[in-house]
Structures are given as C-alpha cells and as structure tokens.
N, C-alpha and C positions, 0 to 999 in steps of 0.2 A: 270646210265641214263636209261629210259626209252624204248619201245622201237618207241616211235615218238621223241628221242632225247631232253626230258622236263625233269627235276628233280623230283624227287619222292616228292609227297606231305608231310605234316609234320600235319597231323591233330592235336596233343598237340601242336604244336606252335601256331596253329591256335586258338585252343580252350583259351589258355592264353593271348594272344594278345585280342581276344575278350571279356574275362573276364574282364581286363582291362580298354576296350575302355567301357563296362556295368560301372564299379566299380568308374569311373574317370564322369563319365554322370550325374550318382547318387549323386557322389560329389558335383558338381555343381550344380544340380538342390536343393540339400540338403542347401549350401551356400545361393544358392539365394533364397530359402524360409526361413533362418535363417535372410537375412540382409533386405528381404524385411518386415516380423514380427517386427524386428528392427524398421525400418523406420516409420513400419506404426502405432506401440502400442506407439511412441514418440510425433505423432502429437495430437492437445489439442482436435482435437474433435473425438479421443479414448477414452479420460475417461468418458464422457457422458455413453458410454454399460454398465456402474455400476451407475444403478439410482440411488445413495446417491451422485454420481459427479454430477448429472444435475444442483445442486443449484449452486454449485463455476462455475462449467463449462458456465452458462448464467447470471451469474453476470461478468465472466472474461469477457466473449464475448460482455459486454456491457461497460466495462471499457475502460482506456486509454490503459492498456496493452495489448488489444489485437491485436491493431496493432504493436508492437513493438515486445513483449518477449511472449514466448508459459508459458504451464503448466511448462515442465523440465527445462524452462532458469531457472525458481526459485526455484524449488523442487529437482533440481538434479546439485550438481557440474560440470562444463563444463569440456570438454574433453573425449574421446572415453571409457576410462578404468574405467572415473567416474559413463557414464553412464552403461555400461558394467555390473560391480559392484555394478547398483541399481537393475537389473532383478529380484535374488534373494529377495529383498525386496520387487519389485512387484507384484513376483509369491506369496507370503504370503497375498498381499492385495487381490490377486484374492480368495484364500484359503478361507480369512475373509468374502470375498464376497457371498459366497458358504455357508459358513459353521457357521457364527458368528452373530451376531445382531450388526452389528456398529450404532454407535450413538457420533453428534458431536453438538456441535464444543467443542474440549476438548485439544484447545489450546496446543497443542505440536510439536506442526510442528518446525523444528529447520531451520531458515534461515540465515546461515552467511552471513556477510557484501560483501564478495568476492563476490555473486551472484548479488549483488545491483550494485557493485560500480566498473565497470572493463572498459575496451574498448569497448564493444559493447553496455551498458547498462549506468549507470549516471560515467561519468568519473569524476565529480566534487562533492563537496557537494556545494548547491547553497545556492548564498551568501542571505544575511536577505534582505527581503523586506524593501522597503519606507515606515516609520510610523509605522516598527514593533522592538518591541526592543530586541525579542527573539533571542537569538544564535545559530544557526542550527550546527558549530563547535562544540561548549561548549558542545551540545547533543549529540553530536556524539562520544566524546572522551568519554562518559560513557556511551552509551546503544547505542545496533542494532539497525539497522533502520528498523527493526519489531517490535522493544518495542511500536514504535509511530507509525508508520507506519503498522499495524496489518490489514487490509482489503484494504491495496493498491491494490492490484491484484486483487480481489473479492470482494466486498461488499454487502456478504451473510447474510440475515435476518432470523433472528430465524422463521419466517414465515413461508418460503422460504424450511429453513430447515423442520421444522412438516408437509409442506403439503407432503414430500415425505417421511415419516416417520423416520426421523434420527432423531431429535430434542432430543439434549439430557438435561433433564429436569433440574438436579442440576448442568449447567454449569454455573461459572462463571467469569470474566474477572480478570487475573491477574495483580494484582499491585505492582509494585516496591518495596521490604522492605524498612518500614521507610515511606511512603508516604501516606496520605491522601486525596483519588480520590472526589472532589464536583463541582460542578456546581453552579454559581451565578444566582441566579431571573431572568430572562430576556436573559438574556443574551446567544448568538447562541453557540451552541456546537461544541466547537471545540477538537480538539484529545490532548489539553493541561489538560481538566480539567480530564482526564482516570489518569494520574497521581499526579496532583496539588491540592490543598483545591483553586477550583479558587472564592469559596466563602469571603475565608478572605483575597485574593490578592489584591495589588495595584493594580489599570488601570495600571500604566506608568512600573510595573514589566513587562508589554507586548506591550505598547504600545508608540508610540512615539510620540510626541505632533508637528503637521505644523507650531507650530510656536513656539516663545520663550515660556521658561518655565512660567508655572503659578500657581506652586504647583500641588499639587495631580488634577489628572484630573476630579475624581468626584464630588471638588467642585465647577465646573461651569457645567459636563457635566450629566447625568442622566444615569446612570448603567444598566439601564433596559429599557435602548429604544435605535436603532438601531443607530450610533454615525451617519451615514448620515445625519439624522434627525434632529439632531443638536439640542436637547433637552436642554434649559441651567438653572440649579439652580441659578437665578441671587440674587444675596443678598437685602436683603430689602433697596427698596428704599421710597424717597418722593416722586418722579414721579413715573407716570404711564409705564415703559420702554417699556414697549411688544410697545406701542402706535407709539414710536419714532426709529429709526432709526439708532444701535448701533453709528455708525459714528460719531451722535451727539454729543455724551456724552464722546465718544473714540476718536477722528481724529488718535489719534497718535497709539491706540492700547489698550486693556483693560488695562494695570498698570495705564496710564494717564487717569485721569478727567477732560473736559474741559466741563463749563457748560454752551453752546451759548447760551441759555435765557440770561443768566444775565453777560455779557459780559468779558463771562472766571472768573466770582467769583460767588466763592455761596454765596447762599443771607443768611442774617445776621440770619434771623430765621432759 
C-alpha cells in the first residue's frame, strides 16, 4: 500500500489495456469501412465511375428493371458468400479499367435462369398471350431466358456504345447451333426472328387466328402490313368487294357465301 493507503499503479497494465481499447477501435472502424465499401460499390449507380458502364447503366435506368432489380440482382448470385466471392472478379474489372482497352458488347456475360426466376424476381414463367401461338414453356425447357431475353435489363445500342469509345467493331450476335436468324419484309421485329428463318415461317406458327380457322393466314391477310390494318388479299371476285360491306356477301362468316343481290343465288352467268 501506499503511503495515502491507494494500491501501487500498474503502468503495463495500463499500457495493454489501452493497446487494446486502440487495437479493438481500429477494428471497427476497419469493419465499417469494409461493410460500408460493400454496401456502396453494390448499388447500380457505382458502375457508372467506369465510363464503359455509363451506356448499360442509362439504358438500365431507363428500363422496366430499374424499379425492380439493381446491376447484382442479375450479374451476381444472391446471397452474402455469393456476392462476397464476386469482389475478386471485381477487383480485376477495376485492373481492366486501369490498365486494358475494353471493348464490348462481346456477349459473354453468363446469366442463369436462378437470377430470373426466384421469389423476389418472376416466380412464374408467363402464360402465352391471346392470339399468340408461341410456347413461353416449350422455350424455356431449351434455352436461358437470356438466349431470348439478351437486352432485357439494358437496351444498349451500338451507338451508345462508340460514342463512349468501347464499340467493339467485329461483334456479333450469337445464334443457336442449327438455326437460321431472318426477318420477313415488313414485318416488326421481334426477338423471335434473332433465332427463326421468320422469313419462310407460317403466320399461324406464331400467331392465332380470333376467329375459326381459315387456313394459312396470309391468304386473306398481307404479311407486310401491320395485322391491325387488316390488310386483306381477297380472291378474285365479280363484284367490286372493297365497294360493299363484308356482311353482305358473309352474314354468317367468311366460309359462307350469301349473295343478297340476287336473292341468296348467284346469278346464272
């Protein structure tokens, strides 16, 4: 004891105790700039700092998915150790950023169906449209839903891309072994003809008729004009048709003929 009756100091205790309380501070603050880095290189309008993102990044942010799903819902497996184990990969995109000439779109981005298709994102595949004959099942039991689905998330034009200098020149769209990608005359582009000949297609391979069958649909309707329109190849008649008023010659529906002039008979010549 002392001699005012107090214990003798312990300076090394004191010195390690305070080492500690330093080393333990450090830590935390160390954490919380690890988890806020995290946080913050996860949200979508971080990839924009690497001008070769600004084209996907302002086509995302103009899409349907930017209210819904970030950049990582689709570019990164969900869950903590997924994205955890994508850093590594990111730290090399920073490298390439630095250090490499990137040039896209070079088509390799790998998206499995898991990121599409889960609880928080499309729980279902959705069923086929009215008046479409296409299988959205049938598709899906052979190809990702980025085979067809390839600028869902983005719809980045080559534009887009050369005005910020990535445009990569000999890129171009991969097609399905076995498939020949065409496009019909007229007709609006849809993301069927990237893998179909939709040149030498039936209509009704796509499309479903509002009313009873009537064979192939181009031979009343016209391939190259918008089906709204209701364009019709009508077969050579006597009468002048455009003049009169289908009803006339149809009451019942195009298979029947009924010829009110001449009182339900055609005339003998």
């Amino acid at each position: 004891m002392g001699a005012e009756g107090k214990p003798p100091r312990n300076p090394a205790g004191m010195t390690k105790t305070r080492r500690l309380v330093i080393w333990g501070a450090a830590g935390v603050v160390l954490l919380a700039v690890l988890v806020g880095s995290l946080i913050y290189t996860e949200q979508s309008s971080f990839c924009p700092t690497c001008h070769e993102m600004s084209p996907y990044y302002d086509a995302w942010a103009k899409g349907p998915h930017a209210l819904n799903a970030g950049c990582v819902d689709c570019h990164i497996d969900a869950g903590v150790v997924a994205h955890l184990a994508h850093k590594p990969i990111a730290l090399k995109e920073v490298w390439d950023h630095f250090f490499s000439n990137s040039k896209f779109p070079n088509y390799t981005v790998e998206i499995p169906n898991s990121r599409c298709q889960n609880e928080t994102c499309h729980t279902t595949i959705p069923e086929n449209k009215p008046g479409v004959a296409f299988s959205h099942a049938k598709h899906a039991a052979t190809a990702l839903c980025k085979d067809c689905h390839t600028q869902a998330g983005h719809l980045v034009t080559l534009a887009a891309l050369d005005a910020v200098g990535v445009l990569r020149q000999d890129s171009t769209v991969p097609v399905p072994g076995g498939l020949t990608p065409s496009s019909a005359a007229g007709h609006k582009k849809v993301v069927c003809q990237n893998c179909h000949d939709q040149a030498t297609m039936k209509c009704s391979a796509c499309h479903q008729a509002p009313h009873e069958n009537r064979g192939e649909c181009s031979s009343c309707h016209d391939p190259s004009a918008p089906f709204a329109q209701g364009v019709l190849n009508h077969p050579a008649v006597h009468h002048g048709y455009q003049s009169r008023p289908c009803v006339d010659c149809h009451p019942s529906g195009p298979p029947a003929v009924y010829c009110t002039c001449h009182k339900g008979n055609p005339p003998t010549d």
